[in-house]
N, C-alpha and C positions, 0 to 999 in steps of 0.2 A: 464496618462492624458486622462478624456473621452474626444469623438469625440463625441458633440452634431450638426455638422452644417446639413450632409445628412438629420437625423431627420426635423432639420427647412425646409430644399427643399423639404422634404415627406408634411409639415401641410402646405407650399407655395401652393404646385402641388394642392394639393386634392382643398383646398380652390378656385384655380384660376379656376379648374375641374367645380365644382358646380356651380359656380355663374357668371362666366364673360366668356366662354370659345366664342373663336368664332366659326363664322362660313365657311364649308370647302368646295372649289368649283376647280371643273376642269377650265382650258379655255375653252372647247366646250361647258360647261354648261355655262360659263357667255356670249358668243359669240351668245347662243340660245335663252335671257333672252333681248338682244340687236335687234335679228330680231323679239321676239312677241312684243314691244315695237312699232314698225311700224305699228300693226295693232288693236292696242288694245285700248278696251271702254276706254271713261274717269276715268274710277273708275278702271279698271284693269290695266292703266296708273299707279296709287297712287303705287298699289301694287308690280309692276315691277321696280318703281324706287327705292322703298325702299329695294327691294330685291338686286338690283343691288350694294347697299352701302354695303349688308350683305357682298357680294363677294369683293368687294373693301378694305374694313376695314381691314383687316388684313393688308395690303401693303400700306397703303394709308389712314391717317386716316383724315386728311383736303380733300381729295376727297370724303370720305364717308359721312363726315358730311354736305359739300355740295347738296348733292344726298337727304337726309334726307330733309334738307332744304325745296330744292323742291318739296318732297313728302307731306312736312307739308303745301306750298303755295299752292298744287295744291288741296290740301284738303278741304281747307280752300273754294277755288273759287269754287268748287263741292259743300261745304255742307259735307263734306264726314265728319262725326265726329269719325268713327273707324277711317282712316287712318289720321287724324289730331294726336290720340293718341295715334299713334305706333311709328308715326314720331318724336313725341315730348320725347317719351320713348327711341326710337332706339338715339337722339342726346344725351339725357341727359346719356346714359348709352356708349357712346362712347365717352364725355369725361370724365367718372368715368374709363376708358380704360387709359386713357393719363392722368389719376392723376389729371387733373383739376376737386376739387371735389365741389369747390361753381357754378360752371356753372351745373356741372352734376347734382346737388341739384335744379336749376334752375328749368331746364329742366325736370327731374323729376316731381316737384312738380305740373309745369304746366298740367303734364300728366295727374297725378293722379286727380287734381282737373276739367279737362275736363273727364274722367273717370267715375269721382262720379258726374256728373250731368246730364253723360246720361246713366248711369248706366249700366256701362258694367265693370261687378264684375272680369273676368277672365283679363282684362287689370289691375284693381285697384289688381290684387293680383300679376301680374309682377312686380309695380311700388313700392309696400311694400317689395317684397324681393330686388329688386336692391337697394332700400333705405336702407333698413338693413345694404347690401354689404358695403355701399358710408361710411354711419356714423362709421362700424366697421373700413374703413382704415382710418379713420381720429383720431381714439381713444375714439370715442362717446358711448361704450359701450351698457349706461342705453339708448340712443336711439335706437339706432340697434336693441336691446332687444325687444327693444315696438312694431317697426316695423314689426317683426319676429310673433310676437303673434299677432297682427293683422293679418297677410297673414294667420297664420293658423287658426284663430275664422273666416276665412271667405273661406279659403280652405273648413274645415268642413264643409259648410252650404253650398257650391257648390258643395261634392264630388269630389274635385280636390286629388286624392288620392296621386298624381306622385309629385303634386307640395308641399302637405303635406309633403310627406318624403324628396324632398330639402329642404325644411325649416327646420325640423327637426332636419337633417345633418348640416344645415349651425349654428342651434343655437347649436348643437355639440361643432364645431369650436369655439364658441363664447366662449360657458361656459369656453373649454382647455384654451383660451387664458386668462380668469379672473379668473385661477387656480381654478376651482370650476372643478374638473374631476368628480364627483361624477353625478353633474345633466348633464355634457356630457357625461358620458354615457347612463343616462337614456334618454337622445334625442337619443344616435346612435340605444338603441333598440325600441323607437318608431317611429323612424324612417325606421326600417325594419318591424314592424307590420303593418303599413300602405301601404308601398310599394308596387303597382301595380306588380301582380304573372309573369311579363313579364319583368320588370323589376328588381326584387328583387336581380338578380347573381350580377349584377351592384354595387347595393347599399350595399350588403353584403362583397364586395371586398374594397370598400370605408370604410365603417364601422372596417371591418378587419384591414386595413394597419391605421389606427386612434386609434385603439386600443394598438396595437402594436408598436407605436408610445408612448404613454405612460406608457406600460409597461418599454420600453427602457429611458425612463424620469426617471422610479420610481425603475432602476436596476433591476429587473427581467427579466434579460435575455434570460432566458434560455423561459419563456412563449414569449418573446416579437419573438425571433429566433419559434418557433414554429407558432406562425401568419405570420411573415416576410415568412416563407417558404410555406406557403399555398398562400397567394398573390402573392407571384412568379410561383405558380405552373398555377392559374387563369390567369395571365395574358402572361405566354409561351403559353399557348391555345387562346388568343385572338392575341396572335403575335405582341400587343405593347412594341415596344422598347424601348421606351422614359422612360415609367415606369418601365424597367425593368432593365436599366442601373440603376436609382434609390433604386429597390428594391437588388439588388444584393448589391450595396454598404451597405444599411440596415443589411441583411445578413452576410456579412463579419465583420460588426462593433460587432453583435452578438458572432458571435466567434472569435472577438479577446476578447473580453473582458471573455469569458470562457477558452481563453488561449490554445484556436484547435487552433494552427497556420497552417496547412495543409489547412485545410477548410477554412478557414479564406481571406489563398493567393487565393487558388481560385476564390470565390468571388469577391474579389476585384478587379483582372483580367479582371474575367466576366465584371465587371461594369464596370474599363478603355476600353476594347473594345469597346462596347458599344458606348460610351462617345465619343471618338474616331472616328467612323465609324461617327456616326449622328452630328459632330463638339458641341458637352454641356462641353463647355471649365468648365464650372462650375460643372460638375458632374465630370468631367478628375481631377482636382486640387484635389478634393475630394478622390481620388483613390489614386491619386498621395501619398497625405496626409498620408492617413491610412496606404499604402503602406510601407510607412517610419516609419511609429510605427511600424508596425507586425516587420519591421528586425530590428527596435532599442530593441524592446522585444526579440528578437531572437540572439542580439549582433552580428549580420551582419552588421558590420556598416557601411562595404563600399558599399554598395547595401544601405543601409538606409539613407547616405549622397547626393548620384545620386538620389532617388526618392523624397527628400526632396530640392534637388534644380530645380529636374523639376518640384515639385509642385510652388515653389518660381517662377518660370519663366512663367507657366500658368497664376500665379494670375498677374503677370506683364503685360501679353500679355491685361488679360480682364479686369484691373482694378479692382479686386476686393476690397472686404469691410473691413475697420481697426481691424474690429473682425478676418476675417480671414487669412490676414495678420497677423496677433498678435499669431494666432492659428500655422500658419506656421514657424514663427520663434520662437515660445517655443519649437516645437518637434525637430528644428533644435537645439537649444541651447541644449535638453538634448540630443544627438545622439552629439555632440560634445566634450561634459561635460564629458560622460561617452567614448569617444574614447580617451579622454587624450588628445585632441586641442583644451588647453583650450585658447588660442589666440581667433579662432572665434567662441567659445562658447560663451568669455564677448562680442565681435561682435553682436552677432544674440541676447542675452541677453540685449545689451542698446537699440536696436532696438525694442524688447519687452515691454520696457518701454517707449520708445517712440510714441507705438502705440497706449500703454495701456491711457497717456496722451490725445492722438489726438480721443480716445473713451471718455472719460470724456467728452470734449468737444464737438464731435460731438453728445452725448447724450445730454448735455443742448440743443445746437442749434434745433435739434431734436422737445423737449421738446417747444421749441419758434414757429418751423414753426409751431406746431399743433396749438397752440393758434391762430397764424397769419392767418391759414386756419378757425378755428374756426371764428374768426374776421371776416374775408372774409365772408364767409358764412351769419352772422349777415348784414353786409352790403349789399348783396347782396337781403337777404331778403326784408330788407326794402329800399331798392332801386325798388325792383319790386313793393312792398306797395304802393311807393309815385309815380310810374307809374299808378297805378291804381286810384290813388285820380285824377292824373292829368286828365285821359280821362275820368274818372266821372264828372271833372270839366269842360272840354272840351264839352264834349257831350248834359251838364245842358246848356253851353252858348248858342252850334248851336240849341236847340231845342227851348230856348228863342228868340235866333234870328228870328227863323225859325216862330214861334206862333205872333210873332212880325210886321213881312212883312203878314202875313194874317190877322189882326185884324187891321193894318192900309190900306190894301187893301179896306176890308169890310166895315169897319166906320169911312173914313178916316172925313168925316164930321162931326164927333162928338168931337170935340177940347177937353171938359172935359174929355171924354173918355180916349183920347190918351194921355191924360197928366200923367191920372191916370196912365196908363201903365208905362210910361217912369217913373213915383213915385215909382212904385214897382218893377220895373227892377232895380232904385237906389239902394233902399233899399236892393237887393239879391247880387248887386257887391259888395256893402258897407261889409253886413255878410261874403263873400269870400273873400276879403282883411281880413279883420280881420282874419275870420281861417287860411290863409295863413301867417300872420304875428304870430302867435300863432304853427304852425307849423315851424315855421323857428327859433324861440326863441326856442322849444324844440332842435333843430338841433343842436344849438348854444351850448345847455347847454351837449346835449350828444357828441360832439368833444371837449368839455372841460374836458365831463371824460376819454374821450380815450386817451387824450392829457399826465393826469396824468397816465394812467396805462402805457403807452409807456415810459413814466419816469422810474417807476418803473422795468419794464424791462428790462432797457436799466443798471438800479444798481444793477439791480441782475444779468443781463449778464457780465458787468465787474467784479462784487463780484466773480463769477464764474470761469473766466480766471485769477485770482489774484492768489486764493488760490493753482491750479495745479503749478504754477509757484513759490511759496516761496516754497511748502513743494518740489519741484524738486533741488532748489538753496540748501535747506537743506540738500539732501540725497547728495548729493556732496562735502558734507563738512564733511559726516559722510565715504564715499567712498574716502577722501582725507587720515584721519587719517588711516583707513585699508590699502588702498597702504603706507603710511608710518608708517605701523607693531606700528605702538601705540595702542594697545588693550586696554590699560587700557581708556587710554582718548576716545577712539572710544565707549566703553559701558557706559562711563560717559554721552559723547555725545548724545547716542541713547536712555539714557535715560531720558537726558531732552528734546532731541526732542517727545519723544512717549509722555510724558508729554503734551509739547507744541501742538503737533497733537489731541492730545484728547479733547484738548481746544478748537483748531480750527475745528475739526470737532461736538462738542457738541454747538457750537455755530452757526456751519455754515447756519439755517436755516432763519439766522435775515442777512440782509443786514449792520445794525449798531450795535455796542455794547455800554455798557457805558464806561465812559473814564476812569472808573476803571480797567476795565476787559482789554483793550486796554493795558493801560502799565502795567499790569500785562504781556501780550502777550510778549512787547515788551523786558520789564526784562527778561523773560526766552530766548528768540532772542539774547540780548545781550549776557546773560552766556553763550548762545551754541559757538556764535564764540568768545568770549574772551576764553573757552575752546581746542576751533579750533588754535587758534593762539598764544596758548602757554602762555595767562596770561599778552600778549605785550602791554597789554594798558588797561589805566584805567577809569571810565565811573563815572557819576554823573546822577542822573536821581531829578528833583527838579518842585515841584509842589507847584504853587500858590494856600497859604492857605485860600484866599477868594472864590478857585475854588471848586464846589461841585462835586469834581468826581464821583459820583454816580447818581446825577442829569440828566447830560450833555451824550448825545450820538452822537458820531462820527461812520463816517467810518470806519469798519472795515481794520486793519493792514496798514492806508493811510502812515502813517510815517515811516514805515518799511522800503521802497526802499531807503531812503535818509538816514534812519541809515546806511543800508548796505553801499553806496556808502562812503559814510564817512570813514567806516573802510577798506572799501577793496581798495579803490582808494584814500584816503585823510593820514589815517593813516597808511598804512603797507608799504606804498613806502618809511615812512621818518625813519630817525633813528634817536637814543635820545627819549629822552618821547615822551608817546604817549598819549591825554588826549583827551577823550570826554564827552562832556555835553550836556541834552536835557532837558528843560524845557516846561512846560507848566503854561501858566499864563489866567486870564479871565479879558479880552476886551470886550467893548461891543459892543454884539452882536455877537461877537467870540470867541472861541477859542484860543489861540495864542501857539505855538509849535515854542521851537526852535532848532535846531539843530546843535552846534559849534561842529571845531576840531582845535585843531592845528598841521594839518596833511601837507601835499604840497599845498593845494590848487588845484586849476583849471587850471593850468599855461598848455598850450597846449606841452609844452615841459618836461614835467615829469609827467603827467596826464594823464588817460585812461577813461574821460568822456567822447571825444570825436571819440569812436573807428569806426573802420569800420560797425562793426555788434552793432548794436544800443539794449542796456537794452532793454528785453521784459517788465520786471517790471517796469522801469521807463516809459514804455511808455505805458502804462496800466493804472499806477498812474494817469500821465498826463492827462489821458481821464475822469478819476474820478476826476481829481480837476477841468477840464472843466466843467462837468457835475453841482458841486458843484457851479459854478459862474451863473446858472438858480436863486439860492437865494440871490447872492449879487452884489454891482457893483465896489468892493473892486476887486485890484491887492490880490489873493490868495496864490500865489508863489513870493518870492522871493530867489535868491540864488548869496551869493557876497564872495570875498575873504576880508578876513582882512589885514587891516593894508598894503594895496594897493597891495596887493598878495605876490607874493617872498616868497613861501615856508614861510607861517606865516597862514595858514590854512583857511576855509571856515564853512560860516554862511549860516542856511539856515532857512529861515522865513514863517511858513504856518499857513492862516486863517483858521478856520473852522469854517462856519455858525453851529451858535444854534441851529436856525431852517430851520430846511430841509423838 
């Protein structure tokens, strides 16, 4: 199994290196910054406050932003236009620090457009690379991109050579990350062509361990362990440990994958000390981690089982990430597998899949904040826009006002005059109501579309948690027949489920299917557990033939939960026949699905609808048929026993609008 996480902390570190690092201060240096504060110009005022937030910010980031603040008001009451756009930059880029990135965009922008109008190019080239930064952590790529070439067509023409080769390096990064390795490397070496001859060990060490980083992407180990060990050599001469608890671990990952276990342990060593000493609970897990391969590679296993539950216990302590979790307990599961315990190897193996599920999902949600950040950002733009109408419209009023009391000062004896006035002050209110009701109608019409896309992602989000949730209900019906040694029925099974999986996953791009392709789904659902359950019951599937199943699109797998429940709680509990039927007929305006059994019923006393631990499927469903009543003002759900219950079975009745 490779170990890619160290790698991603190598392209975190450098990344966070370049672009955002703070800044580092003693207390007798911030103690010194407090007493020239007491005797300083108004203008060297601006400049100590803002300094003071540099020192604050790491510990204190609502203290710093405060500090900023005042640096931008005191700026403002100066005239001061440089410290108005430091202040505006230092806020916007402290909270691209704490992740708020529409504020940080704010702020930003205001910089850069106070910037570019008094023209101080060395400010507007700070404000393009932090904007870069902002849009690459939000997933903006193609803007970052734009940003980046901007700072440097204006780098160039200012001889900013230092800030050239950050840029360089950061569109480096950019390219790695949009799998274009080719034009990131051609940034890391123009990046060191530019680079100021004082600078260059710096940038050659950064470029290095980046390189190296991809060679270990692209298995070339053996080159990727030759850069890993020159960056280790650079930076034992600069005495950073931080980086070199990191680069050790790099190293060791090197040689276990060339199978030196000698070398290997060492390293690893090196980097948990390290770790260890400076408390990087996330570089220790790490150690921990690799630790417990070299001696599952070495079939040391009781050394590989100890290192592999102190790595489990690290990630517990810091909370770490469902990736590396998931990564923890596969190394555990084979270091179990292979000692012959196979008890908590299936242990540490359902946990595996349990995390692999809770990654699916926290990749959609994922997937949702960026859009919602995305959103945010939109809004916040034109929220500043419609600030700026308002104090252009503000400011049209008090100057009419103002032109108003002078001209009736002057000629107040001229009646026609002043009529005239009050005629064409009418007529400019009148044009501003109107554009104000014309901007407000636009408003109207753009929260009408946000209204529908929030729809929409609100059915792609439960389409999302559906799918993890039937194909898990499946694999559990396929892990039923293997624990009850039926081979034959377990590969019949696996093979209509891989069927049915390649359905669902060939389709999964659409939110609705048509209501062909649906009971087609649903047919192959039935055979899997009529297979499952030994053939105990018999099913009818029947379609009204004024229905155009190929027309009509429903939700995808909506009827699935209420099959299920039917057979697993209506029919398995009864003995004697076991008979079920689903129809589909066309209403209008609906769909109509129905769902009988002549199973137990609902009866709270031989019935397990109402357990402790409540259906995740049913109650997923539920939100999708909620969802579904935005098109109608029909009862969607219905669900009754027959024939006044008493073990004589249950009917279940779902509309589905047409149109959705």
């Amino acid at each position: 199994m490779q170990m890619k996480l160290p790698i991603a902390l190598t392209k975190a570190f450098l990344a966070f290196f370049l672009t955002m690092s703070f800044c580092a201060a003693q207390t007798q240096e911030l103690d010194s910054i407090k007493n020239l504060m007491k005797t300083a110009t108004d203008t060297a005022l601006v400049t100590l406050i803002r300094q003071q937030g540099h020192f604050t910010r790491p510990n204190n980031i609502q203290k710093a932003l405060e500090l900023y603040q005042r640096s931008v008001e005191k700026s403002k009451e100066l005239e001061f236009a440089k410290g108005e756009i430091m202040g505006l930059f230092q806020i916007g880029r402290t909270y691209g620090m704490a992740g708020n990135y529409p504020e940080a965009l704010s702020y930003l922008r205001q910089s850069l457009a106070l910037a570019t109008t008094h023209k101080e190019f060395e400010d507007i080239s700070l404000n393009y690379s932090v904007l870069g930064v902002v849009y690459k952590r939000i997933g903006d790529y193609s803007t970052s991109q734009d940003y980046y070439l901007k700072n440097l067509k204006l780098a160039d023409s200012l001889q900013l050579h230092n800030g050239m080769s950050n840029t360089y390096l950061n569109l480096g990064v950019l390219y790695d990350l949009m799998g274009q390795q080719e034009k990131a490397i051609a940034s890391y070496e123009k990046a060191l062509e530019v680079a100021p001859p004082e600078n260059r060990p710096e940038k050659e060490q950064i470029v290095l361990v980046n390189l190296a980083v991809m060679d270990f992407e692209n298995r070339d180990y053996e080159a990727a362990l030759d850069k890993f060990l020159k960056g280790v050599a650079y930076e034992e001469n600069q005495n950073d440990e931080i980086s070199l608890s990191n680069l050790y671990s790099n190293v060791g990952m090197c040689y276990l994958e060339l199978n030196q276990w000698k070398q290997a342990e060492e390293y690893l060593k090196k980097s948990l000390q390290l770790a260890e000493k400076l408390s990087l609970q996330q570089e220790a897990a790490v150690a921990w981690q690799n630790l417990a391969d070299l001696r599952l590679h070495q079939k040391r296993y009781a050394e590989a089982i100890d290192y592999s539950d102190k790595n489990l216990k690290t990630l517990d302590a810091m909370a770490g990430s469902f990736e590396q979790r998931k990564e923890a307990h596969e190394i555990a599961f084979q270091i179990y597998e292979e000692s012959g315990q196979l008890q908590s190897a299936v242990h540490h193996l359902n946990l595996v899949m349990a995390y692999k599920d809770s990654l699916l999902n926290e990749t959609k949600v994922r997937e949702i904040q960026n859009l919602q950040v995305q959103h945010d950002v939109y809004l916040k733009d034109r929220e500043l826009k419609e600030n700026e109408l308002q104090l252009a419209l503000l400011n049209t009023r008090v100057a009419l006002n103002s032109k108003r009391m002078i001209y009736l000062s002057i000629i107040a004896f001229l009646f026609l005059f002043s009529a005239g006035l009050l005629y064409f002050r009418f007529r400019a209110k009148k044009r501003a109501n109107a554009q104000l009701q014309h901007k407000n109608e636009l408003i109207s019409e753009q929260n009408q579309v946000i209204e529908e896309m929030n729809l929409k992602l609100e059915k792609q989000m439960l389409r999302a948690q559906m799918n993890p949730h039937f194909i898990f209900n499946s694999l559990n019906s396929i892990q039923h027949l293997i624990n009850s040694n039926d081979r034959i029925n377990a590969l019949k099974y696996l093979s209509k489920f891989s069927k049915l999986l390649r359905n669902v996953l060939e389709s999964s791009i659409n939110i609705v299917l048509t209501l062909h392709e649906e009971i087609e789904l649903l047919k192959i659902y039935i055979e899997l557990e009529s297979l499952r359950f030994d053939d105990s019951f018999c099913h009818t599937i029947h379609v009204d033939e004024n229905l155009d199943v190929y027309q009509h699109e429903v939700p995808m797998l909506l009827v699935q939960p209420y099959i299920e429940n039917a057979i697993l709680h209506g029919l398995m509990p009864k003995k004697g026949p076991k008979k079920l039927s689903i129809s589909f007929m066309d209403k209008k305006g609906y769909i109509g699905c129905v769902v009988e059994d002549n199973g137990v019923g609902f009866s709270p006393k031989v019935n397990h609808w109402k357990s402790k631990s409540p259906s995740r499927g049913m109650s997923i469903t539920s939100k999708r048929i909620d969802a579904l009543k935005k098109f109608s003002n029909e009862e969607l759900l219905k669900v009754e026993n027959l024939n006044n219950g008493e073990n004589t079975g249950t009917k279940v009745t779902i509309l589905i609008p047409k149109d959705q």
